[in-house]
N, C-alpha and C positions, 0 to 999 in steps of 0.2 A: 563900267567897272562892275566887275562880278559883288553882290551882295555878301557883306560879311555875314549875315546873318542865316541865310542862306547854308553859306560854305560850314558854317559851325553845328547848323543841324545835320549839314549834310554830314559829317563827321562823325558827331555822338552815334546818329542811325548806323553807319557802317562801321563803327565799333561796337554797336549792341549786335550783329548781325555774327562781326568777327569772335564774337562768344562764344556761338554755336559754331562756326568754323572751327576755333581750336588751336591753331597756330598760326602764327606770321604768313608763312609761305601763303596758304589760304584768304588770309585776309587780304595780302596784296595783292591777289589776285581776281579775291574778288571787286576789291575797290576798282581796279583796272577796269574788267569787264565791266561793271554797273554804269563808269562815267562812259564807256564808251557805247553802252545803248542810253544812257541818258542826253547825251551831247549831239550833235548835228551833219554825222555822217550820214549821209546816201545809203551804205551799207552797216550793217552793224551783226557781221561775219566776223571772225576771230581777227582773220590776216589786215581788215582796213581797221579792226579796234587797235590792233596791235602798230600799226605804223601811224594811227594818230596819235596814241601815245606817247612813240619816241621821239625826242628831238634827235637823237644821232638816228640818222639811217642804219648804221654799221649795227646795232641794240635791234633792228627790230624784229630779227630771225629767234631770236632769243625770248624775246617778249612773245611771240607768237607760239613757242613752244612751251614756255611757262604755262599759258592760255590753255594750250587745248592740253594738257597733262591735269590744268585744276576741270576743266571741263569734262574731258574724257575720263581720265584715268583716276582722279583723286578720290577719297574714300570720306565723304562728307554726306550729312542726310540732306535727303531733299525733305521732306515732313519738317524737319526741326529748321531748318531755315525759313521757309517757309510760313510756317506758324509765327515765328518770330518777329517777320515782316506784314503778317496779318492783324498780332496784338499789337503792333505799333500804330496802325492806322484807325484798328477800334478805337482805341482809348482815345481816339482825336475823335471818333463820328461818333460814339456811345455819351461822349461827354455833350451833345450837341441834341443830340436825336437818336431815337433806339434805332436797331436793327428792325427792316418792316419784312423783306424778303429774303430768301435765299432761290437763287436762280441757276438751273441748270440748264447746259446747252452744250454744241460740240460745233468745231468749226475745221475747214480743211487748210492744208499747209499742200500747196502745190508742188509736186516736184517731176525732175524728168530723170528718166532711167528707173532702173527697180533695187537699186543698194540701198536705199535710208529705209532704216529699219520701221518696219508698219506700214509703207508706200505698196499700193497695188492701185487697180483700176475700180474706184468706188464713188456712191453718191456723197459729195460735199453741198453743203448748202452757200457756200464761200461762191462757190461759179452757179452753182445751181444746173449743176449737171453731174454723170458720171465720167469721172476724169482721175488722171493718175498722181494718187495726194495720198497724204499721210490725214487721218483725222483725231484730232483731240478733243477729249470731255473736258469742259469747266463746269467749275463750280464758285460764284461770287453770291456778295451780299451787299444789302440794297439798303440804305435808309433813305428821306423822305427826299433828300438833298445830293445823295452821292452813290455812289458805286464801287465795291471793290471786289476785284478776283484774289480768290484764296488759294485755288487750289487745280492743276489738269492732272489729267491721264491721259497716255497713248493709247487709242484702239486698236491690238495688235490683231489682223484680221487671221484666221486658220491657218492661212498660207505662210506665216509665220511662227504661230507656234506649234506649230505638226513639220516644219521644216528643220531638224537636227543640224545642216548645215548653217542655215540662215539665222539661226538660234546662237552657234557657235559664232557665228563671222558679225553680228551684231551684238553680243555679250548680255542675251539678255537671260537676266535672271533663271536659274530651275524651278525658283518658286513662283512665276511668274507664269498663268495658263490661260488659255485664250476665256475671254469673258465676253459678254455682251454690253453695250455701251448702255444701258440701264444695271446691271451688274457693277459697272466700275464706279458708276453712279452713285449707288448706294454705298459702296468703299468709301467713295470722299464724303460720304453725307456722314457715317461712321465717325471718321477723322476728325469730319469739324466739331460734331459731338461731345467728343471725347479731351478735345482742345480747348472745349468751352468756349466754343465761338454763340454770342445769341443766337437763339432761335426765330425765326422768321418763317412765313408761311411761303413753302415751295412751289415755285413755278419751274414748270417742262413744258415742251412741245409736243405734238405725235408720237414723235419717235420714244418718248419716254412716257409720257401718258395712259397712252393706251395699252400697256402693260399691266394686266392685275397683280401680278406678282411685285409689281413694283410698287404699285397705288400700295397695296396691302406692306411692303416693305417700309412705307411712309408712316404708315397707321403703327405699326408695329414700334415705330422709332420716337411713337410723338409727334410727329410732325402733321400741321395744317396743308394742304395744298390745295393749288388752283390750275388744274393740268389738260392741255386740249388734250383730245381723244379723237376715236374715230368716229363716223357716220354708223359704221355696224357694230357701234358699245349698245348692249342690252341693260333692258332695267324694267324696273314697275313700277311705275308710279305709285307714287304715296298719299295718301288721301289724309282728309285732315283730322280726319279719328280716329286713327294709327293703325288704320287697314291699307294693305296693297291690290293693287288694281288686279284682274284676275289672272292677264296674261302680259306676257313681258313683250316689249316693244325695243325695235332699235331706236339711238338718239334721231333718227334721218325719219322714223314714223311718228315719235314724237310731235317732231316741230314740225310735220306736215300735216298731222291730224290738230293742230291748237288753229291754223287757219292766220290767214295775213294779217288779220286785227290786231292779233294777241303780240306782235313785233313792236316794241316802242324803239323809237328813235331816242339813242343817245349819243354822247360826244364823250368825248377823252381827249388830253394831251400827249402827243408823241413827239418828243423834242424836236429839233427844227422842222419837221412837217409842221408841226400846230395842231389846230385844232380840227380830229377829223372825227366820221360819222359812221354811224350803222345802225339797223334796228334789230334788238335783242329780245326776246323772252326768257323764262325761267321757270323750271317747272323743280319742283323735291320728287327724287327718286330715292330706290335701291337696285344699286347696280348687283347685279348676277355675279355667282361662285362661279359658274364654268360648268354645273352640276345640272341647271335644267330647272331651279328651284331656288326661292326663294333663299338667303344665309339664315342660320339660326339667328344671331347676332343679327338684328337687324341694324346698319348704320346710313341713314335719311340721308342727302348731299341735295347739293343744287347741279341740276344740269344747266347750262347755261347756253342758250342756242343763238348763231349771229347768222344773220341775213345781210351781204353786203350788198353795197349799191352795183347796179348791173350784171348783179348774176340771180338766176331765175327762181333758186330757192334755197332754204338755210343751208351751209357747206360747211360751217364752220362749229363745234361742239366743244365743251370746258364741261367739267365735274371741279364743284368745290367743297371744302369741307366747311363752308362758311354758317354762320348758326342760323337758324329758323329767321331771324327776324333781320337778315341783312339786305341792304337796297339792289336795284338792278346797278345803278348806278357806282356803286361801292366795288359791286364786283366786276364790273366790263373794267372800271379801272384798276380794277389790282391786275387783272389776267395780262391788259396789254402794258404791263409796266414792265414784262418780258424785252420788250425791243431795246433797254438800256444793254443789254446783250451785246447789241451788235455796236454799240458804240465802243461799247468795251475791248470790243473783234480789234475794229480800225483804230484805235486809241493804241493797243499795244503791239499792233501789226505795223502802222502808221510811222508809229514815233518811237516806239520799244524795242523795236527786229524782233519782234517773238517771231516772224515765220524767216528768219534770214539765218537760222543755223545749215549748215553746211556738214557737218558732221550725218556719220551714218549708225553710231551707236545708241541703243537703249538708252543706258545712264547721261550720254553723252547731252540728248535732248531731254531730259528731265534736268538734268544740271541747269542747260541754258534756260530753258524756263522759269526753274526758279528764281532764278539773275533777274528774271523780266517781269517776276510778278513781285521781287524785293523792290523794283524800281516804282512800280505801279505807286504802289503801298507807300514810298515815301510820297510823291508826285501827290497823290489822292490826300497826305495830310499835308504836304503845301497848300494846294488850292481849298482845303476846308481854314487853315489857319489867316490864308487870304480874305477868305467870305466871308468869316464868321467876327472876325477882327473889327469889319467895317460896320458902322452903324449910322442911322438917319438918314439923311442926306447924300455921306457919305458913299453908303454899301451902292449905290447905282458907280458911283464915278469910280468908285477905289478898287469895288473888289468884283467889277462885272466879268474881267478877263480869267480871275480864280475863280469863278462862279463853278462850286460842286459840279453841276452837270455840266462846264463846258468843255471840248473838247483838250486833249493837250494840246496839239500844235499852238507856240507862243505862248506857252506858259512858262516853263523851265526849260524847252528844247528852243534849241536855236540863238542864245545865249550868244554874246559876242567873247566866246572865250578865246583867248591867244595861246600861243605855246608855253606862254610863262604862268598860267592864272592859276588862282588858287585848287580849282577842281583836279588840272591835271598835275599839282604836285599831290595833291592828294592820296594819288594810290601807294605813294613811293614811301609818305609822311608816314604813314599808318602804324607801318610794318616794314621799314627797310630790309632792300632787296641785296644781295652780295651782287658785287659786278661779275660779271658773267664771259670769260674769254672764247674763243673761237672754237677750241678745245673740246672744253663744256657744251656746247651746244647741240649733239646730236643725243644724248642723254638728257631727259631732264627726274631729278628724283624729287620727293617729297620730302622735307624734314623729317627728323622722327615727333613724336605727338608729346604735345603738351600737355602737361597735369591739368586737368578739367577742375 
C-alpha cells in the first residue's frame, strides 16, 4: 500500500513547485511528468509517461500532447523551478549538515542522427570515447552525507550556434552564444550565488581546472577550490620565508624532481569501491599569470601530486586553495569526493530518464531536466528524512536502504503502484484537467496566466 505520508509530501512539494508554475494547466502537467520519471517505467519519454498515466487508452494522444506542449512550447523558467526544488532539499540537508562542496562536471546524453539540438561527434566521458552525444554541464552540492544536483547547461558546440538554420529549427534562444563548458560553468556558479545556495569549496576535473581564467574566475567569486589540472600547469615554488623559487617549473617537474621518498601512501573512501590507495605529496606554489613572471598578487596554493599504483610516475595533479596548515590526508579526501558525481550521472540517468528525452529542442531539454532535478530534490529529502529519523540501534535496521548516499534504485522507484493509487490520481487532484474530445486534440493551448 502506497504510504500516506509519503503521498502527502509528495503533494505539498508539487504544489510548492506549482507556485512557480503559475497556473493549473502547468501544474498538472507537471505533476504528470514528475510521477512519471518518478514511477517504474522502462522508459520515461513523454509517449510511455503519457500512456502510464491513462486508464482509458482513447485519453492517451491527448495526454501525450498536453506533455510535449508543457515540455516544448510552454513559457515557464527553468531557474525559478529549479531553485525552488533546490531550496527544498537544502532546508532538509542544511538542517542536518552544512554544505561541504559544490561539484562541477559534464556528462554525455547519447544519440543517433544529427537533429537534437547540441548532438555532434564529440569526447563524452559517459562512453569514454568520441561518439555522437549531446553533452551537459552540472553543477551539485555536497554535504558530508548527501548529494544534490542544482543545476545543467547544454554545451552547444559552434556547429550550432554559427548554424542560422539549426538555430531556427531547434528554437534556440538569440541570446544564447556559443560558450565554452568552463564559461557555462561559471553562469551556473553565478546563479547559485545569487540564489543563496551555501557556499562550498569547488571541485572540477581537467577539463575545467586547468583553465586559469576559470581558477581566477573562482577566486574572483569567493570561492575555495580543489581542481585537477594538467602535468604542463607552471608554478614556483614557495619557500617558507615568503620567497619564490628562482625559476618556474611544470607540476610533471615538480613531482619528479621531490623524488619517490617524498610520496606517502594514503587511503580514501569511494563509495561502493571502498577503501582504496595511492601515494601523494604536496608542495605550496604559485601558479603563473600566462606572462613569464611571477603575479604581483601573490596567492600560495597546494599542488597536490598523486602517484597511482602501476603506473611509472605522478600523472595525476590538484591545485588547492586550502590554508597553509592543512593535512595530506584532508586533502586527497576532499579532491576525490568528486566521484559522488558519477553516482549522481546513474542515479538520475538510471531511475530519473534525465537522458530519455526524445525531443529535439533547446527549451524542450532544459524543461525536461528541470522535471528530473525537481524529482532528484524531492527523492534526496526522502532518503535524508529516512536516515536521519532513525537513531541507535535503530539507524542500521530502519534507515540503511534511505541511507543519504545510497543509490535510488528501491527507494521510492519501483513502488507497487496500481492504476488506482494515490500518485497517479495525483496529477489530475492538483489541478483538474477539462476533458479533452477527439476534436481538441491536434491543437493543444495554454490557459491564459494567473495572477502571480
Amino acid at each position: 500500500m502506497f504510504d500516506e505520508g509519503l503521498q502527502q509530501r509528495m503533494e505539498e512539494y508539487f504544489n510548492r513547485i506549482g507556485t512557480v508554475l503559475g497556473n493549473n494547466y502547468r501544474r498538472a502537467s507537471f505533476a504528470t511528468y514528475a510521477m512519471g520519471l518518478l514511477g517504474d517505467g522502462e522508459r520515461k519519454s513523454m509517449e510511455p509517461i503519457a500512456a502510464r498515466a491513462c486508464a482509458d487508452p482513447e485519453e492517451v494522444e491527448a495526454q501525450h500532447q498536453r506533455l510535449g506542449h508543457f515540455i516544448r512550447d510552454a513559457k515557464w523558467e527553468d531557474r525559478r523551478v529549479r531553485a525552488e526544488g533546490t531550496r527544498y532539499a537544502l532546508e532538509l540537508m542544511t538542517a542536518r549538515e552544512p554544505v561541504l562542496t559544490w561539484i562541477l562536471d559534464d556528462t554525455g546524453f547519447l544519440k543517433q542522427g544529427k537533429h537534437s539540438v547540441g548532438v555532434q561527434r564529440q569526447y563524452t566521458g559517459s562512453a569514454g570515447k568520441i561518439t555522437n552525444c549531446q553533452v551537459g554541464v552540472s553543477l551539485s552540492v555536497a554535504s558530508r552525507s548527501d548529494h544534490l544536483g542544482i543545476d545543467f547547461e547544454l554545451y552547444l558546440p559552434e556547429s550550432w550556434t554559427e548554424d542560422k538554420e539549426r538555430r531556427k529549427e531547434a528554437r534556440i534562444p538569440a541570446a544564447v552564444k556559443f560558450k565554452t563548458k568552463p564559461e557555462l560553468a561559471l553562469e551556473m556558479l553565478d546563479r547559485a550565488i545569487e540564489d543563496g545556495v551555501p557556499k562550498g569549496v569547488l571541485l572540477a576535473d581537467e577539463g575545467y581546472g586547468a583553465s586559469r581564467e576559470f581558477r581566477e574566475g573562482l577566486i574572483a567569486r569567493g570561492l575555495e577550490y580543489a581542481v585537477a589540472v594538467s602535468s604542463s600547469t607552471t608554478a614556483w615554488l614557495a619557500c617558507r620565508d615568503g620567497t619564490l623559487s628562482k625559476d618556474r617549473w611544470s607540476a610533471a617537474e615538480i613531482a619528479e624532481g621531490l623524488g619517490e621518498k617524498q610520496f606517502r601512501r594514503t587511503s580514501w573512501r569511494e563509495g561502493t569501491r571502498g577503501m582504496l590507495h595511492a601515494r601523494f605529496a604536496m608542495r605550496r606554489v604559485v601558479v603563473g599569470n600566462g606572462k613569464g613572471r611571477p603575479p604581483l598578487k601573490r596567492r600560495a596554493e597546494w599542488l597536490l601530486m598523486e602517484w597511482r599504483d602501476g603506473e611509472p610516475k605522478p600523472q595525476h595533479f590538484y591545485l588547492l586553495t586550502a590554508s597553509e596548515k592543512a593535512a595530506r590526508k584532508q586533502m586527497v579526501r576532499l579532491v576525490k569526493e568528486r566521484y559522488r558525481t558519477e553516482r549522481f550521472y546513474q542515479d538520475m540517468k538510471g531511475e530519473l530518464g534525465l537522458d530519455h528525452f526524445e525531443g529535439r529542442t533547446y527549451p524542450g531539454w532544459h524543461h525536461h531536466v528541470s522535471v528530473a532535478l525537481c524529482c532528484n530534490a524531492f527523492v534526496v529529502g526522502e532518503k535524508l528524512r529516512a536516515f536521519f529519523s532513525a537513531t541507535g540501534r535503530q539507524r542500521g535496521a530502519r534507515a540503511n536502504q534511505g541511507a543519504p548516499r545510497a543509490p535510488l534504485r528501491g527507494f521510492i522507484h519501483h513502488l507497487p503502484i496500481g492504476d488506482s493509487s494515490p500518485p497517479q490520481q495525483m496529477a489530475s487532484s492538483l489541478s483538474p484537467m477539462p476533458s479533452t474530445t477527439s476534436a481538441d486534440r491536434t491543437t493543444i493551448e495554454e490557459p491564459t496566466e494567473m495572477t502571480q
